[in-house]
Residue, then its C-alpha position, 0 to 999 in steps of 0.5 A: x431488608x428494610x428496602x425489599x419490604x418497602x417495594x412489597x408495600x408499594x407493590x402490594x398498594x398499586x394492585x389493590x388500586x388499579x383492581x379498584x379503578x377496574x372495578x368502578x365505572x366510570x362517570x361517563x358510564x354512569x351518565x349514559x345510564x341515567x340518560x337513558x331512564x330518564x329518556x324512558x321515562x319521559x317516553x312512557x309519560x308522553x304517551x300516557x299523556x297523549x290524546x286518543x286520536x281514535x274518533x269518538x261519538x257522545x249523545x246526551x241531553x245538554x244541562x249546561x251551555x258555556x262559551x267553550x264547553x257544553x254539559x250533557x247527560x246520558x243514563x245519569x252520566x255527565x259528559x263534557x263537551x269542549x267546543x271551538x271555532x272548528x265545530x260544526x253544528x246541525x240542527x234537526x232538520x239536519x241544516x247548518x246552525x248556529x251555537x246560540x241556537x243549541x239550547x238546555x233540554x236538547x239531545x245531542x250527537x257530538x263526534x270528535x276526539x278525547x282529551x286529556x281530562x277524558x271529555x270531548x273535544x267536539x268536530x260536529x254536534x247534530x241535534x236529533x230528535x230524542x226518540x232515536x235515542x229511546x234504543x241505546x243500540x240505535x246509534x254505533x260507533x265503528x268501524x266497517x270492516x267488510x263491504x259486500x260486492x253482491x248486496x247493499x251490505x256493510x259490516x261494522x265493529x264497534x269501537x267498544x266492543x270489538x267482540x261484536x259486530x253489525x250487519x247493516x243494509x243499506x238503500x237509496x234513502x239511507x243519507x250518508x254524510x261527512x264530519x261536517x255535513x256535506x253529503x257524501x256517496x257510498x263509494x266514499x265508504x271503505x273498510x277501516x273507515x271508522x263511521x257513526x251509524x243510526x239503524x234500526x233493527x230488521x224485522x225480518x232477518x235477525x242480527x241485520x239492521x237497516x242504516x238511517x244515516x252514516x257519517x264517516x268521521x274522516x276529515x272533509x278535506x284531504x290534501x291532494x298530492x302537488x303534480x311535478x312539473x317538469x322543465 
């Protein structure tokens, strides 16, 4: 008797222990778990943590002037500028110059990409006359979307305001340039380029507006496909 109860007692133990194992998971599982949230999770601050790579355009007077960053304001908004060797700089007569030539005072068009701290890390400064900048609908920041066959026609969604659109006119006297200066032709422009434009309104059909200036804000440089040579 004594024995049948022994076996129950040992019989009854193995089941509760094997149910328990079954029902655990094991230390491999719970790794793999804690593997994948902390992959996500360093995903998701990656990308919280990454640049704009979307081209950006900021206009203002310059208040301050140090060696790796410029200061300018713009309806009592200050805005940083960071600089580097790769900055192109233009001045009014929309020639090449020199940082030490950028002075307190100045308006300024700068064209480049945010950085992490929300400035702006700047490709080309162009230094403009203020009074293009007395109309805040002067200067868009876009990009074209439609290119007419039949007429000297653009049409161009700001960044900003993507709800919106400009019909810009365009002539031979309307200069178009690249991100570092060097003058471009119309067929260079393309839809889904993003470009800045400097227009003004046309006086004689409502919603359409004439381009003083456009610069694409794609690379100078383009890396051109290496040809196969064949034995």
């Amino acid at each position: 008797m004594l024995f049948i109860v022994f076996l129950f007692i040992i019989f009854n133990f193995s089941v509760h222990q094997t149910l328990a194992v079954t029902a655990t998971p094991s230390a491999e599982t719970t790794q793999d778990i804690v593997d994948l949230v902390q992959q996500k999770v360093k995903e998701k601050l990656n990308l919280i943590n990454t640049p704009s790579t979307q081209p950006k355009a900021f206009i203002g007077n310059i208040t301050q002037i140090d060696q790796t960053q410029i200061t300018t304001t713009f309806q009592n908004k200050a805005q940083t500028i960071s600089i580097g060797e790769s900055t192109v700089y233009i001045d009014i007569k929309k020639l090449k110059t020199k940082f030490t030539n950028l002075k307190v005072g100045q308006t300024i068009l700068s064209m480049g990409y945010l950085n992490e701290s929300n400035g702006l890390d700047a490709k080309r400064i162009v230094i403009i006359d203020p009074k293009s900048t007395e109309n805040t609908n002067q200067i868009v920041t876009g990009q074209i979307v439609d290119i007419s066959k039949s007429s000297p026609i653009i049409v161009i969604i700001p960044l900003k305001d993507k709800n919106n659109q400009y019909q810009i006119k365009t002539d031979s006297k309307t200069e178009i340039t690249n991100l570092s200066g060097k003058k471009v032709t119309s067929d260079s422009l393309s839809s889904g380029k993003k470009v800045v434009v400097i227009i003004q309104p046309d006086p004689k059909i409502a919603k359409t507006f004439y381009a003083t200036k456009i610069i694409s804000l794609e690379s100078a440089t383009s890396v051109s496909p290496t040809p196969t040579v064949k034995p």
